[in-house]
C-alpha positions in Angstrom: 48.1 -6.2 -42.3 47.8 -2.0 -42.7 45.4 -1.0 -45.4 47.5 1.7 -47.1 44.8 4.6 -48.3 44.6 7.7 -50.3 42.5 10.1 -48.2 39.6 11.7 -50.4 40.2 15.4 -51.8 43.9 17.1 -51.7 45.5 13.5 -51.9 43.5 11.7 -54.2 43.7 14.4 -57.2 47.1 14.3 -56.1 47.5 10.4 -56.5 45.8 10.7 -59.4 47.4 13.0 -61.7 48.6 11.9 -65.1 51.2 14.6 -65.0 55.1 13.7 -65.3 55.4 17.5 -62.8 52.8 18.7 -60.7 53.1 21.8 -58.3 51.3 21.4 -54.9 51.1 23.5 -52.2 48.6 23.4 -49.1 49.0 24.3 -45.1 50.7 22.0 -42.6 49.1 19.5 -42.1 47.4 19.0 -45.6 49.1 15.5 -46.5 51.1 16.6 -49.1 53.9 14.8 -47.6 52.4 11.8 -47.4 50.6 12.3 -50.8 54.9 12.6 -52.3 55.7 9.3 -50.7 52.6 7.2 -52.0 53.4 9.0 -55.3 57.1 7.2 -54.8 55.9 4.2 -54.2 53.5 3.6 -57.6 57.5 3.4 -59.3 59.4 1.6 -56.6 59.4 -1.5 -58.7 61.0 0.0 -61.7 64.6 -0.9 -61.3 65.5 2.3 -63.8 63.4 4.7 -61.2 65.6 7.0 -59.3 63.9 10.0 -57.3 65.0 12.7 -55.3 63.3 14.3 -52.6 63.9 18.5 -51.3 63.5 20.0 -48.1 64.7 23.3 -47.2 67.0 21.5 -44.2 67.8 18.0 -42.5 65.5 18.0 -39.7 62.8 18.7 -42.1 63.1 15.2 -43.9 64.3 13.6 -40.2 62.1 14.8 -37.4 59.7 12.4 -36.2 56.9 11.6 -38.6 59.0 13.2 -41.2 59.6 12.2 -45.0 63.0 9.7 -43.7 60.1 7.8 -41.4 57.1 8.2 -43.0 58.9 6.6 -46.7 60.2 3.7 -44.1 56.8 3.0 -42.4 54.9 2.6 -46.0 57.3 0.6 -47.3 57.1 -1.8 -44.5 53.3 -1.3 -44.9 53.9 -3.0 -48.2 56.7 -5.1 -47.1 59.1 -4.1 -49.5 63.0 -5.0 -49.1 65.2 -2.2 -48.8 68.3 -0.9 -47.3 69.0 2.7 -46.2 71.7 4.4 -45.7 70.7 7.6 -43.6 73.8 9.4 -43.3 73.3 10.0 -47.5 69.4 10.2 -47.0 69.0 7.0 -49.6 66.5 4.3 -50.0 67.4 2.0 -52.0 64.9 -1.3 -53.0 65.1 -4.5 -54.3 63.9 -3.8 -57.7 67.2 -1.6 -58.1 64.8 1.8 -57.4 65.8 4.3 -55.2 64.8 7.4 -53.6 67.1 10.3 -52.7 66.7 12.7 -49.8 68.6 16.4 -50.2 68.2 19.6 -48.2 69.8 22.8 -48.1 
């Protein structure tokens, strides 16, 4: 089974903010993507959470290792159930949560 970690520094303050809106910002590369989707997941379990998610276009959030993967791959990680629907950019889980994708 994958051991799902928050790497020390950048993520880690990130992870653990109290705030209901923080404003990150770092160079490519940094995690910050990957800091958003383990953010996502602390709520994915609250059937009234609903999230959305902004890139500037579509092949931001779908290139390979992108947001649309990366979200799939940790969720797997911590086998949840959920359907997608890709075409909308939407996660949807079990618990009734889901997580939207926009761009433009």
């Amino acid at each position: 089974m994958s051991k799902l970690i928050v790497q020390k520094g950048f993520q880690e303050h990130v992870f653990n903010c109290k705030a209901d809106i923080a404003v990150i910002g770092g160079a490519m590369g940094a995690g910050k993507s990957y800091a958003l989707i383990l953010e996502m997941m602390k709520h994915v379990k609250d059937p009234h959470f609903r999230c959305g998610v902004f890139r500037k276009n579509r092949g931001n959030l779908l290139c390979s290792g992108g947001l649309w993967e990366e979200l799939g791959l940790v969720a797997d990680a911590m086998r949840l159930k959920y359907s997608t629907n890709k075409h909308q950019l939407v996660y949807k889980f079990e618990s009734g949560a889901s997580i939207h994708m926009c761009h433009g």
